[in-house]
GUKE-172114 format. One record per residue (C-alpha): x, y, z. Coordinates in steps of 0.001 Angstrom, whole numbers, padded with zeros to 6 digits, always signed. Layout:
XYZ...
This chain:
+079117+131380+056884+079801+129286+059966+079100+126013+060383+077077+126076+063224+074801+129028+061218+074845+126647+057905+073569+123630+059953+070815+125553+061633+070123+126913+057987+069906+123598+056220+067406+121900+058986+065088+125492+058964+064488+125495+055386+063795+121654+055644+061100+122322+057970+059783+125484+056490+059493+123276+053250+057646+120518+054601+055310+122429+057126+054746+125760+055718+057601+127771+058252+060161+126796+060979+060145+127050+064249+062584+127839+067010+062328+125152+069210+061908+122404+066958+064806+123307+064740+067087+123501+067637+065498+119961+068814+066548+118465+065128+069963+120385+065704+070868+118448+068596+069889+114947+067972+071298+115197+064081+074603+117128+065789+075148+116261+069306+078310+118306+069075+076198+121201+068942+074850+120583+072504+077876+121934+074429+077415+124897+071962+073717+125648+073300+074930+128958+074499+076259+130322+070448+072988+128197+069075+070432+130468+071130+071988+133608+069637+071640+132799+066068+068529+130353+066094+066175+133315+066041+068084+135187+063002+068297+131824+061229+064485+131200+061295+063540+134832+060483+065736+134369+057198+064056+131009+056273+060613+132468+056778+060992+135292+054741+062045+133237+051732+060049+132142+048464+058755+128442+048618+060462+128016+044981+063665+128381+046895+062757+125803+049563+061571+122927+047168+064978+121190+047076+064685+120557+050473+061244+119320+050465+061759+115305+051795+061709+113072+048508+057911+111825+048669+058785+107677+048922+057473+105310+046326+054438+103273+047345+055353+100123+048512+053548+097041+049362+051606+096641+052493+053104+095020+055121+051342+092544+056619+050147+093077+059029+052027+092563+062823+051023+089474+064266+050889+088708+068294+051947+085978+068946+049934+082756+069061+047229+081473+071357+047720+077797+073037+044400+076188+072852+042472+077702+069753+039995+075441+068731+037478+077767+070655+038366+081059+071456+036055+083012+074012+037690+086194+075156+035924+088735+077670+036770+092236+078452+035220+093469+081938+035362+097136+082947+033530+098510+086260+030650+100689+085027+031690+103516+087122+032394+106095+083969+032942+105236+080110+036113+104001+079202+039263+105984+078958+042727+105465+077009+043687+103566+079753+040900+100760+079038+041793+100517+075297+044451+098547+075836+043131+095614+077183+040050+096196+074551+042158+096216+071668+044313+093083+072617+041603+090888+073095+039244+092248+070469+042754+091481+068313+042663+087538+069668+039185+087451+068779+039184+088403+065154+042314+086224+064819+041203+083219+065853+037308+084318+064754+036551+083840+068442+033811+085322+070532+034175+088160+072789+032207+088668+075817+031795+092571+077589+031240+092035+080945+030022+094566+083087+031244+094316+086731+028621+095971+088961+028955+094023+092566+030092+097272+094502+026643+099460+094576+029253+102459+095989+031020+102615+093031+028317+102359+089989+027400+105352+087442+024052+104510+086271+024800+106189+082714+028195+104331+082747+026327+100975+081359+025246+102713+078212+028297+104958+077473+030886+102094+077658+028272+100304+075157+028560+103801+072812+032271+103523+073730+032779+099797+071879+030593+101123+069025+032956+104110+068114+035868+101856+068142+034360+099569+065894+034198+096801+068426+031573+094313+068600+030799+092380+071866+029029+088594+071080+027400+088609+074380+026869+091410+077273+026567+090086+080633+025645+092238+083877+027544+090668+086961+024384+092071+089470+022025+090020+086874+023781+086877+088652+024094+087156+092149+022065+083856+092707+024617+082053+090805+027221+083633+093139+025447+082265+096312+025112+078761+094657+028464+078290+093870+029856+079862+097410+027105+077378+098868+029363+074634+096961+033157+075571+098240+031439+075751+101705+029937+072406+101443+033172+071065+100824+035459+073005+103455+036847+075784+101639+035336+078561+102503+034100+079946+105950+032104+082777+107529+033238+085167+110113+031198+087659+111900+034249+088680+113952+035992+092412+114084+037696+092654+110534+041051+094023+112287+041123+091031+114127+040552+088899+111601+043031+090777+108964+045137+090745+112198+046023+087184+112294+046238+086450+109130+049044+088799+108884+050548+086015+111272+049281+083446+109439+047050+082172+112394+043875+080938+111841+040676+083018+112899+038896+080047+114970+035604+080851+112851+037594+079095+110514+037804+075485+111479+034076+075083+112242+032123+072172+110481+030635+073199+106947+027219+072532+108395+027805+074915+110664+029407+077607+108073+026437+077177+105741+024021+078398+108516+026361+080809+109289+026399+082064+105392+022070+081550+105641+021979+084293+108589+023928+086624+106463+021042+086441+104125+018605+086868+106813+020362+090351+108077+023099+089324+109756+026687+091055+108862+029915+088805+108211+032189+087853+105055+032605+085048+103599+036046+083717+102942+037879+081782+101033+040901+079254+102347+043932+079325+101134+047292+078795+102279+048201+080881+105437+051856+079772+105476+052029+081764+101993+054952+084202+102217+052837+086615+100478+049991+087965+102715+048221+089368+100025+047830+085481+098878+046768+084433+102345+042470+083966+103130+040276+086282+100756+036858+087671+101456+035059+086443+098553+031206+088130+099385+030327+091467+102117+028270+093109+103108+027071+096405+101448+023858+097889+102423+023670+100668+099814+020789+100472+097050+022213+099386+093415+020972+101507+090669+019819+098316+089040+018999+095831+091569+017636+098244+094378+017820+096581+097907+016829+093049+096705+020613+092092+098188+023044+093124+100778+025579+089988+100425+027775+090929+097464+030893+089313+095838+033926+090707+095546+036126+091038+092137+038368+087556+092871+035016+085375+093590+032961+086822+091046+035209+087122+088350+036378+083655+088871+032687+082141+088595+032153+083960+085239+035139+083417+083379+034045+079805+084021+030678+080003+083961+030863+081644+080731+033148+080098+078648+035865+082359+078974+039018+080297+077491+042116+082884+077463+042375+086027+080222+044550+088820+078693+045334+091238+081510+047661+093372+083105+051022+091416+085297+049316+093883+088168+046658+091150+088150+049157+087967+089055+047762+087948+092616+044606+088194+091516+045115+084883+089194+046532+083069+091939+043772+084044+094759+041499+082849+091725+042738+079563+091055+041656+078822+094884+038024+078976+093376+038990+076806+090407+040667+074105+092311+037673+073920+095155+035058+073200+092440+037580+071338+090282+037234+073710+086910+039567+073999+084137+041570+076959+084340+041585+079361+081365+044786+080309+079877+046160+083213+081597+048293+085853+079587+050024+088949+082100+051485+091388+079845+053012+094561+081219+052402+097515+082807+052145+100561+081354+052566+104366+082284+050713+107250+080465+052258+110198+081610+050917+113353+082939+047480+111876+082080+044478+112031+084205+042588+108411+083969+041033+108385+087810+037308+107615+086999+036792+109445+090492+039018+112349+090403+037220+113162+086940+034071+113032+087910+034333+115238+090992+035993+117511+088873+032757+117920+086382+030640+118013+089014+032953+120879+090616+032761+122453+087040+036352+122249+086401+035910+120497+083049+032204+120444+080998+032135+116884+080652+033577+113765+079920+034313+114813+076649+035614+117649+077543+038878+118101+075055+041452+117769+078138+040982+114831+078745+042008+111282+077544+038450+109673+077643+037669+107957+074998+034657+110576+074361+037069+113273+074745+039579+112037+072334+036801+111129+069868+035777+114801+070103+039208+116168+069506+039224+113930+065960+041100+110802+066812+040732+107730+064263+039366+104323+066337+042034+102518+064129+044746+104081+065787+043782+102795+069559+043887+099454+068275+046875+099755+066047+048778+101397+068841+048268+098451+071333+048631+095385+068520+051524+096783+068066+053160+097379+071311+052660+093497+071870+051741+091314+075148+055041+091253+076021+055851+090916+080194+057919+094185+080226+056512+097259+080934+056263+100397+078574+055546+104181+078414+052910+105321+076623+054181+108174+073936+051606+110612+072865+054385+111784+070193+054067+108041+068262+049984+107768+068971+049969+110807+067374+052240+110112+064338+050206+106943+063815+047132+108931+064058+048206+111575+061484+048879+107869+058768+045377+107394+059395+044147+111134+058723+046512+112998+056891+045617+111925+053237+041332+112663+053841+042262+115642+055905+041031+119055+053889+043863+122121+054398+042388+125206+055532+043892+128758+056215+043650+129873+059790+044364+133356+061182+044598+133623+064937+044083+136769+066468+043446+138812+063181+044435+142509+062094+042165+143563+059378+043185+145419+055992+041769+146204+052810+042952+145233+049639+043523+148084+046430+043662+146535+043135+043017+147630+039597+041318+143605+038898+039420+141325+040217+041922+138087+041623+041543+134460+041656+042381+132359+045092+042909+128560+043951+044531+127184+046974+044367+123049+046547+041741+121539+049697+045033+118795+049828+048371+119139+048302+048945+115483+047393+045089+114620+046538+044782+117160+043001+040754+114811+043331+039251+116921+045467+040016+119719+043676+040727+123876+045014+039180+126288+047526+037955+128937+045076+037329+132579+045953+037113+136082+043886+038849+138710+045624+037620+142324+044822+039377+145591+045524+037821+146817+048362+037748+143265+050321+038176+142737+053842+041827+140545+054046+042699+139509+057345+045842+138651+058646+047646+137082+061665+048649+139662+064167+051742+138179+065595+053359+137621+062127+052780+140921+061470+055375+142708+064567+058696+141933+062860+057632+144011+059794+057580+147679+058859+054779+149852+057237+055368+149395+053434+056830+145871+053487+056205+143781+050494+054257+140143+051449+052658+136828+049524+049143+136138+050082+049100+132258+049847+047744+130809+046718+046452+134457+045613+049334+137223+044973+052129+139655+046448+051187+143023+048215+052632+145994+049595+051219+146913+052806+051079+150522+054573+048885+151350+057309+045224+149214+056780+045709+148804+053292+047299+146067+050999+047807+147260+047489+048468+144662+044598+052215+144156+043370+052293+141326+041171+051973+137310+041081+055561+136495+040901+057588+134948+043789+059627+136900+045038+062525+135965+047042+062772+136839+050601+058842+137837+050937+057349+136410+053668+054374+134538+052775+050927+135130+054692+047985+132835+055557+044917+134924+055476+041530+135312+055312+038673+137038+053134+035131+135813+053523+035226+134100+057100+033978+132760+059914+035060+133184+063222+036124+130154+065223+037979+129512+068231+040577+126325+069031+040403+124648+072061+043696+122878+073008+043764+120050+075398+045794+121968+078105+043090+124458+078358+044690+127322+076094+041786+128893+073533+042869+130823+070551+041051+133119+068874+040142+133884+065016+039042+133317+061546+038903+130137+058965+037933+130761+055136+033747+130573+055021+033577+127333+053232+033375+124809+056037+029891+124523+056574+029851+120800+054921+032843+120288+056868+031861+120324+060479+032250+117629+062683+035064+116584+060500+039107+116591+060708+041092+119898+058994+044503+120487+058850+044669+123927+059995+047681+125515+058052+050831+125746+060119+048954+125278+063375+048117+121325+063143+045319+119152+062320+041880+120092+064513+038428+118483+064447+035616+121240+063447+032173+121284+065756+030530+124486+065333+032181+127695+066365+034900+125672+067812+038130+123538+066366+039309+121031+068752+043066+120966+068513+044345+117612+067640+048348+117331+066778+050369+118882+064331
């Protein structure tokens, strides 16, 4: 035997021994990171892979156990990974603030899980602040679904605070920084105004007297239009640092407050009043947000606050992921997807549905840190933490996609006992009597590489010949080089959903009815969350 053909061998029966068969693609992905000689030999590895995993899958499990990974002795728990520390802990008020323009999505966990972290650490306080000042951009729903979205993940908020409940305490405090000469109004043409600060000039609304800024700011009450600004530096090399608008006008109805105001605040202003206002000692947040903190601290030195402690950690990209509140929502309303829990995508509804465990949001983010660097999200290690979390309360149950149908000839009544978990002998077997004359259904595609009156291994129940429609009884003892079948009796038809929009077919054993709305492993095709007629594919 070569060696390239004995490599190839050893990793297929690994795999087949651990996960029930082996697979093409995966072997050959184990080939080349345990071999990398074997990747300028791609060419002589595609023309053997396919014999090499036909062979594996066609022999006994009995034959395969010695390369079944040795199951590792239980050790201690670690303890658990610790952030590091927080400067001024003595009180510890914490706030997380999405825009309530959809519920939250993977995207949002992040920030959730790091400061909900902080909070239990240091038994703090954590405030969810809901930040409602643009009426354009405002789903009504969106206040109670985020709300639903904390309770799933087993996060508790201390306080809940509405930004549009406040808007008086915006206008007293912007009444404040006028009074003392940092802030000014301008009813000028915006491009002018955005104009010269570009070239650091100042707009000559800017210099007036505050008396005469605070009537300005009382006619914008009274119907006029304008902004309000905030000073800053102009000779700032970054522009983006240069005079903010701090409140605008907006003349669109808010789902909660109607047309009772026009003059909103923007993010910097308000956000800057509440973290004060409120208590708010540490701000965990993305580095994206370092302008943001400095336009901020403007507000805090004008009215002479102390500044919360600011922590920037980095950014991070989730590839080939769809989190654009927007974008998502035209595409329900354009019927493209059913909902926002619709399996393909990564809202936190939608990847509730699909059988994901809260833990492992929160896990996932304590332990990729609040380090300044950014990172890349990887679905492959969310989903290997996930499966620590699921694997030993998941039930295994045989699934056959796209089933041929035969009928079984025996001279006695057999005995399935196939264990609901390999590793957890508690909860005991799926039991079923199987009658000559029963309906056994079997995958279709496993079926093309064999001939009419090849011998096969029902799972858990016995070997059978099978010609034409019919599978006759042969015996109970493994036999070497049978392929072994998943299959089905008494069923129930069920299709899985996959989050790139594939749908397979076919039939589970009928003995899930106590089961739904929980997780399965699905038998060679990967765990999957049950809801009715439908399985919700979640990983492998």
């Amino acid at each position: 035997m070569s060696d390239l053909r004995q490599k190839l061998l050893e990793l297929a029966m690994s795999e087949a021994a651990q996960y029930g068969e082996a697979r093409s693609k995966s072997v050959i992905g184990k080939a080349m990171g345990k071999h990398p000689e074997l990747r300028s030999s791609a060419q002589q590895v595609m023309q053997v892979i396919d014999e090499v995993i036909d062979e594996v899958n066609k022999m006994d499990s009995k034959d395969l156990e010695l390369y079944k990974p040795k199951k590792k002795k239980k050790q201690e728990k670690a303890k658990p990974r610790e952030l590091p520390p927080l400067n001024k802990t003595e009180e510890v008020v914490l706030r997380f603030a999405p825009g309530p323009s959809g519920p939250l999505h993977l995207g949002h966990t992040r920030a959730l899980a790091l400061n909900n972290y902080y909070k239990k650490r240091y038994d703090g306080k954590l405030v969810l602040r809901l930040e409602d000042t643009n009426p354009n951009a405002i789903d009504e729903k969106a206040y109670d679904l985020i709300q639903e979205d904390l309770k799933w993940l087993g996060i508790e908020a201390d306080e809940v605070i509405v930004q549009s409940d406040r808007i008086d305490i915006y206008y007293e405090v912007i009444r404040t920084i006028i009074s003392n000469g940092g802030a000014y109004v301008t009813k000028s043409d915006a491009e002018e105004w955005r104009e010269l600060k570009r070239q650091s000039k100042a707009h000559p609304d800017r210099n007036r007297n505050p008396e005469v800024q605070m009537k300005e700011f009382d006619s914008l009450l009274d119907g006029d239009n304008g902004i309000v600004v905030i000073k800053t530096n102009l000779e700032d090399p970054n522009p983006a640092l240069r005079d903010f608008v701090a409140l605008r006008i907006v003349d669109s109805s808010h789902p909660l407050q109607g047309d009772k105001y026009r003059l909103w605040p923007l993010y910097n202003f308000a956000v800057a009043v509440d973290d004060y206002r409120l208590g708010i000692t540490h701000v965990l947040r993305g580095k994206d947000h370092l302008n943001n903190t400095e336009k901020q601290r403007w507000i805090y030195k004008y009215l002479d606050w102390e500044e919360p402690e600011f922590i920037h950690y980095g950014l991070v990209a989730i590839p080939n992921t769809n989190l654009k509140t927007s974008k998502i929502r035209e595409s329900i309303t354009n019927g493209e997807f059913t909902g926002w829990d619709d399996c393909r995508l990564a809202t936190i509804k939608a990847l509730a549905r699909r059988g994901y465990s809260a833990e492992t949001f929160l896990k996932y983010w304590e332990n990729s840190g609040v380090k300044e660097v950014d990172i890349k999200f990887s679905w492959q290690n969310f989903d290997a933490l996930n499966k620590d979390f699921i694997d030993s309360k998941s039930r295994r149950l045989f699934f056959v996609p796209n089933p041929t149908e035969f009928t079984l000839e025996t001279d006695k009544d057999l005995q399935k006992e196939a264990p609901w978990h390999p590793d957890n002998k508690e909860l005991g077997n799926r039991e079923e009597t199987i009658f000559s004359g029963s309906k056994i259904y079997l995958p279709s595609k496993d079926l093309e590489s064999l001939d009419n009156g090849s011998e096969i291994r029902l799972k858990n129940l016995c070997n059978v010949i099978m010609k034409d429609k019919t599978l006759s009884f042969s015996g109970f003892e493994h036999k070497k080089g049978v392929p072994i079948f998943q299959w089905c009796s008494s069923n129930q038809a069920i299709e899985v959903w996959y989050p790139d929009g594939e749908r397979v077919s076919g039939l589970v054993e009928d003995n899930i009815s106590l089961l739904d709305k929980h997780v399965v492993q699905f038998e060679r095709t990967g765990f999957v969350r049950l809801e009715g007629e439908k399985a919700f594919f979640l990983h492998r």
